[in-house]
C-alpha positions in Angstrom: 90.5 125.2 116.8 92.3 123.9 119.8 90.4 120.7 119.5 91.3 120.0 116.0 95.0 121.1 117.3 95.0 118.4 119.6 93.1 115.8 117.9 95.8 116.3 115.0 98.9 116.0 117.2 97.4 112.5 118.4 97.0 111.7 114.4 100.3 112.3 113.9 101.3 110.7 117.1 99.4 107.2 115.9 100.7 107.6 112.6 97.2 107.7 111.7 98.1 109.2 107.9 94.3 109.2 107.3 93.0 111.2 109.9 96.2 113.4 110.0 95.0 114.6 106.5 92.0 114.8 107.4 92.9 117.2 110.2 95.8 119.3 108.5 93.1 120.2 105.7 90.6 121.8 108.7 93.1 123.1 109.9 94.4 124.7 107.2 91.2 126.0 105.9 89.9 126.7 109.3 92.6 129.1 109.2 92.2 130.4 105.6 88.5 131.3 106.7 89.7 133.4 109.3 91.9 135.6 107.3 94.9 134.9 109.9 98.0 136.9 108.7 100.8 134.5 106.8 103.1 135.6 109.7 100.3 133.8 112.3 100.5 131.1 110.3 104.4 130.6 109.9 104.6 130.6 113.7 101.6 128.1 113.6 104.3 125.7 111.8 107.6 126.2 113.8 105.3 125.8 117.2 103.7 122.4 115.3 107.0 121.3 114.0 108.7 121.8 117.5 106.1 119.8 119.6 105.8 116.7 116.6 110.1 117.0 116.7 109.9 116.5 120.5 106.9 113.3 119.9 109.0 111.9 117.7 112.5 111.6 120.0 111.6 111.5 123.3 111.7 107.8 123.9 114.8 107.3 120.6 117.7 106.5 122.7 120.0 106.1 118.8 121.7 109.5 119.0 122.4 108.8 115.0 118.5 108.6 114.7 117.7 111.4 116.9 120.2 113.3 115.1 118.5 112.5 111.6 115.5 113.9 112.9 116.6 117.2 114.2 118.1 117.7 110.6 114.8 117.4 109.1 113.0 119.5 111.7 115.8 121.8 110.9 115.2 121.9 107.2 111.6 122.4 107.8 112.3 125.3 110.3 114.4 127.1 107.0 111.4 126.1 104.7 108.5 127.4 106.8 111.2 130.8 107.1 112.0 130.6 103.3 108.3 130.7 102.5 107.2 133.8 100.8 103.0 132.6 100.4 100.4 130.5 102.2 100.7 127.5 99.3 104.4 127.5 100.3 103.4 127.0 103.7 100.9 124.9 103.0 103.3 123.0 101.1 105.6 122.7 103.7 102.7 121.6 106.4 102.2 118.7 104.1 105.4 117.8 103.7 106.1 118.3 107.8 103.4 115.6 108.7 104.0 113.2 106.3 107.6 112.8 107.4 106.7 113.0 111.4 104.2 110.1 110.8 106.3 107.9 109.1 109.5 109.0 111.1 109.5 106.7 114.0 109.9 103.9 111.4 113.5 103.4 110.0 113.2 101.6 107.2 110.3 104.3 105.6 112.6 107.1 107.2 115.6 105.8 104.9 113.4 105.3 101.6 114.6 107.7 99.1 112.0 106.4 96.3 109.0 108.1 96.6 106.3 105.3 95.1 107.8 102.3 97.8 107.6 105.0 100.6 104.4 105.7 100.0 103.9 101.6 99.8 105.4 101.4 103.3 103.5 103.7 104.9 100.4 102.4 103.5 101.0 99.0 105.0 102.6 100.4 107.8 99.4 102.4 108.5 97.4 99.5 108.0 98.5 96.5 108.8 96.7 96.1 112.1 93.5 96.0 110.2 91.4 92.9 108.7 
C-alpha cells in the first residue's frame, strides 16, 4: 500500500490525471478489500488532503492564490467530516484529486464551467505529448 501511496502523491504532483485515477481506484479498492473501518479511511483523506495542500503551496509566493487553496482544502476537510458512508468519501477522494492536479494552474483553477475545465485539463495534461 505504501507504494501505491507514494506513487499516487507523485501522480498528483505531475498532474498526471491519468495515472492519478488509476492510482486513487487501487487505492480505494485496495482498501475496500481489506475491510478497513470508514473512520481509517476518513483519516486516510484529511492525512492525503494535508500533504497534496502542502505540494500544492509550497513554492506559491501569491498570498491570494495560496489563500484560494487553503479554502478548498478546508472545504474538503468539512466534506471528508460531513461524510456519513464510504461512497461519500469516495466521492470526496475524487473530487480532492481532481482539484489538486489542476490547482497549480490558474486559469483551470478559476473555471467555473465544468465541460471547458475538463477541456483545460485535458490539454493541460497533454500538451507535451506528440
Amino acid at each position: 500500500m505504501d507504494i501505491l501511496e507514494n506513487q499516487l502523491i507523485r501522480a498528483v504532483l505531475m498532474k498526471d490525471r491519468d495515472k492519478t485515477k488509476e492510482l486513487s481506484e487501487s487505492i480505494f479498492n485496495k482498501i475496500a478489500e481489506d475491510h478497513t473501518s470508514f473512520d481509517f479511511f476518513k483519516s486516510y483523506l484529511i492525512q492525503f488532503n494535508g500533504i497534496f495542500y502542502w505540494n500544492t503551496i509550497k513554492n506559491i509566493k501569491d498570498i491570494e492564490y495560496t489563500t484560494a487553496i487553503l479554502n478548498e482544502r478546508n472545504a474538503f476537510l468539512l466534506k471528508i467530516s460531513e461524510s456519513t458512508n464510504i461512497k461519500s468519501l469516495k466521492k470526496v477522494f475524487f473530487e480532492m484529486l481532481d482539484f489538486y492536479t489542476a490547482s497549480q494552474n490558474k486559469l483551470i483553477y478559476n473555471c467555473t464551467n465544468p465541460l471547458i475545465k475538463t477541456i483545460l485539463i485535458y490539454i493541460y495534461n497533454n500538451c507535451g505529448k506528440k
